[in-house]
Structure formats: structure tokens, C-alpha cells
C-alpha atoms as a printed R data frame, in Angstrom:
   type eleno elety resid chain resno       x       y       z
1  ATOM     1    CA   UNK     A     1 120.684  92.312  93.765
2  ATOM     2    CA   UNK     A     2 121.680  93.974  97.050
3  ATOM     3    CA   UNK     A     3 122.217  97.225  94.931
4  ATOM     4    CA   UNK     A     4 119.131  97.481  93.516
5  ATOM     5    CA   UNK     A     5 117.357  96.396  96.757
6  ATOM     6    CA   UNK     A     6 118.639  99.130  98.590
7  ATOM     7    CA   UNK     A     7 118.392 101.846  95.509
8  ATOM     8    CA   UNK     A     8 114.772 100.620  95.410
9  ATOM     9    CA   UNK     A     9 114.309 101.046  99.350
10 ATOM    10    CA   UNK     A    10 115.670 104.682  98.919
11 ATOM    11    CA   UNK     A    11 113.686 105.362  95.719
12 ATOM    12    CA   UNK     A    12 110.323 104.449  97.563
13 ATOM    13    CA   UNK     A    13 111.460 106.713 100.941
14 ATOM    14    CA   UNK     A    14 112.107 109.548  98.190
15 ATOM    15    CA   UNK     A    15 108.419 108.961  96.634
16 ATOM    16    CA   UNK     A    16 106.821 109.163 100.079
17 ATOM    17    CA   UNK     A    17 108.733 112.307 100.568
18 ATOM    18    CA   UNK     A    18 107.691 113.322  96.830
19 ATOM    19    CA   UNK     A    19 103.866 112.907  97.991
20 ATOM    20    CA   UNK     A    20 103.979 115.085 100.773
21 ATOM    21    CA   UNK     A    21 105.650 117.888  98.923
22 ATOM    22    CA   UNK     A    22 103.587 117.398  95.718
23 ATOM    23    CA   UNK     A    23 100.556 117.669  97.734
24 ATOM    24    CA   UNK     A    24 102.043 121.460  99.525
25 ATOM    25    CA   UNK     A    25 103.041 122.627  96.286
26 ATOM    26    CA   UNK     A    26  99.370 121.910  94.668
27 ATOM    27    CA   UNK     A    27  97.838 123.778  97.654
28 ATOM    28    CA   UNK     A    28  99.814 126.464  97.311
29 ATOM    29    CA   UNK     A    29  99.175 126.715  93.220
30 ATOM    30    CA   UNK     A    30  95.194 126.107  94.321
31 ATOM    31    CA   UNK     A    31  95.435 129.469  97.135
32 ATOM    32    CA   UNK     A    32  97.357 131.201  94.918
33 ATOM    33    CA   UNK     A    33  95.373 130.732  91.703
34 ATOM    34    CA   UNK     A    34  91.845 131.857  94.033
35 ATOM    35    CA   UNK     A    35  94.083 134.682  95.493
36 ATOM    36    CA   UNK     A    36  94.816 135.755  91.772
37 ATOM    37    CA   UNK     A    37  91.437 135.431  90.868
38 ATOM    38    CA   UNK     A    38  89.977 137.764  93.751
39 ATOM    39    CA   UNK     A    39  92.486 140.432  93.403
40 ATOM    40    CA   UNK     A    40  92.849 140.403  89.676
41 ATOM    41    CA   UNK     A    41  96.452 142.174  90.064
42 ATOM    42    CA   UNK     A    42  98.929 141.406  87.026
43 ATOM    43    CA   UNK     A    43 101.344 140.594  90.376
44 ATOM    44    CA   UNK     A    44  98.953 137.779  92.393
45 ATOM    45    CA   UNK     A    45  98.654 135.934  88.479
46 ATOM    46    CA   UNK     A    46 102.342 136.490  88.283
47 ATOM    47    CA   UNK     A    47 102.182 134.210  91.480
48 ATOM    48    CA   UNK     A    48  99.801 132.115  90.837
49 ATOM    49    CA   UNK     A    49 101.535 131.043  87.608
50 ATOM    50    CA   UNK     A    50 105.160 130.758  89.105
51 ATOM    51    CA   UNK     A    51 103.639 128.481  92.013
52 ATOM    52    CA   UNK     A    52 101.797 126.623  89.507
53 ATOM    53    CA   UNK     A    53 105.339 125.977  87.592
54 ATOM    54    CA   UNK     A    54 107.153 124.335  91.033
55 ATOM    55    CA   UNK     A    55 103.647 122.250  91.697
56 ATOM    56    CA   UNK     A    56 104.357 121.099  88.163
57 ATOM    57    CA   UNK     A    57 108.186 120.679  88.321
58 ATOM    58    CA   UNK     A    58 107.538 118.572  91.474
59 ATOM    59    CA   UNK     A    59 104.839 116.270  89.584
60 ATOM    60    CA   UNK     A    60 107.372 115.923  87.112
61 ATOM    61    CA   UNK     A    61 109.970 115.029  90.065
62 ATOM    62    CA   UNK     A    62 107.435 112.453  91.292
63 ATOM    63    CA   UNK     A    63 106.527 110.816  88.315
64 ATOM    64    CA   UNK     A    64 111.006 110.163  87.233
65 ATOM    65    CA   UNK     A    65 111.279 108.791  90.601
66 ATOM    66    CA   UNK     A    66 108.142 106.487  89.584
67 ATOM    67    CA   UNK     A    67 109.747 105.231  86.364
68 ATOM    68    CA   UNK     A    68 112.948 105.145  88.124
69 ATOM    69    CA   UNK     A    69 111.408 102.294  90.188
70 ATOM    70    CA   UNK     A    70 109.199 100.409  87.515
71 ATOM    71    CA   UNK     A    71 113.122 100.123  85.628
72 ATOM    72    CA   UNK     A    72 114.987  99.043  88.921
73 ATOM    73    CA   UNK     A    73 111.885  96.361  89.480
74 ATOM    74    CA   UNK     A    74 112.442  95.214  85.724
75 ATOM    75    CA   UNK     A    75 115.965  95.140  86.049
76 ATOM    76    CA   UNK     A    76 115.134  92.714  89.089
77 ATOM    77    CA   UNK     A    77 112.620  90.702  87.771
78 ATOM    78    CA   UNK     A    78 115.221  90.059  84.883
79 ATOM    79    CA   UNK     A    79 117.926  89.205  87.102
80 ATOM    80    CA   UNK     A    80 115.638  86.511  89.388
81 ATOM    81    CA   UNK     A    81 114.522  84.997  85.681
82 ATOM    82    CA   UNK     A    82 118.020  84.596  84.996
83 ATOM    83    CA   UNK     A    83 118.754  83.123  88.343
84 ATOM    84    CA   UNK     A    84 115.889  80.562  87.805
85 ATOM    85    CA   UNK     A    85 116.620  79.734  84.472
86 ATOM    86    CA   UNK     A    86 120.636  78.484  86.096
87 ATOM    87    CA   UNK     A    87 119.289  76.281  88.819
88 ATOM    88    CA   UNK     A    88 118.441  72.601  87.859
């Protein structure tokens, strides 16, 4: 129980982390996607597309440290039914 309390604790310090990060990444994807659509160079899409990526690769980062949690609180939940179940 201690382990998965304090994986849990570092899992939810990672997803506040996550947050801020996800949100810089989509505002650099956003100013890059209206610089690429003012300039119309093949190099500013070129940008705007490989900023997009890491704004998506981080969403994808957010959302496996979100399931990460939901199975650590399962795997808790499971272990305090078990724990209930043994006492009298």
C-alpha cells in the first residue's frame, strides 16, 4: 500500500507538470499554425506541423500518466476490498 501511495503521489506531481507543458506545447502548435498560415512558406507549415507532432506526443504523455493512475487507484481499491473482506 505504501508503494502505490507514493507511486500515486509522484504520478499526480508528474500530471501537474504534464498540464503545464501540454498547455506550452499547444500554444506553440496554435502560433505556429497562424504563423504558417500568414506566410504560406512550405518551411513555417514544415513548423507548424512538427510543433503540432510534440503538442500531440505530450497529450499522449498526459493521457498514459492518466491511465497510469486510474490502474494504481484500482489496484488500491482492490487491495482495501481485500483488507475488508479479512477483518471480522
Amino acid at each position: 500500500m505504501i508503494d502505490i501511495s507514493d507511486r500515486l503521489k509522484q504520478l499526480r506531481a508528474d500530471v501537474a507538470v504534464s498540464i503545464e507543458q501540454m498547455a506550452h506545447f499547444e500554444t506553440e502548435a496554435d502560433d505556429a499554425r497562424l504563423r504558417a498560415l500568414m506566410s504560406e512558406t512550405p518551411l513555417a507549415v514544415a513548423v507548424a506541423r512538427e510543433t503540432q507532432r510534440h503538442a500531440d506526443s505530450q497529450r499522449g504523455a498526459h493521457e498514459a500518466l492518466l491511465r497510469s493512475i486510474h490502474e494504481l487507484e484500482r489496484e488500491q481499491d482492490a487491495i482495501l476490498d481485500r483488507i475488508a473482506a479479512e477483518r471480522p
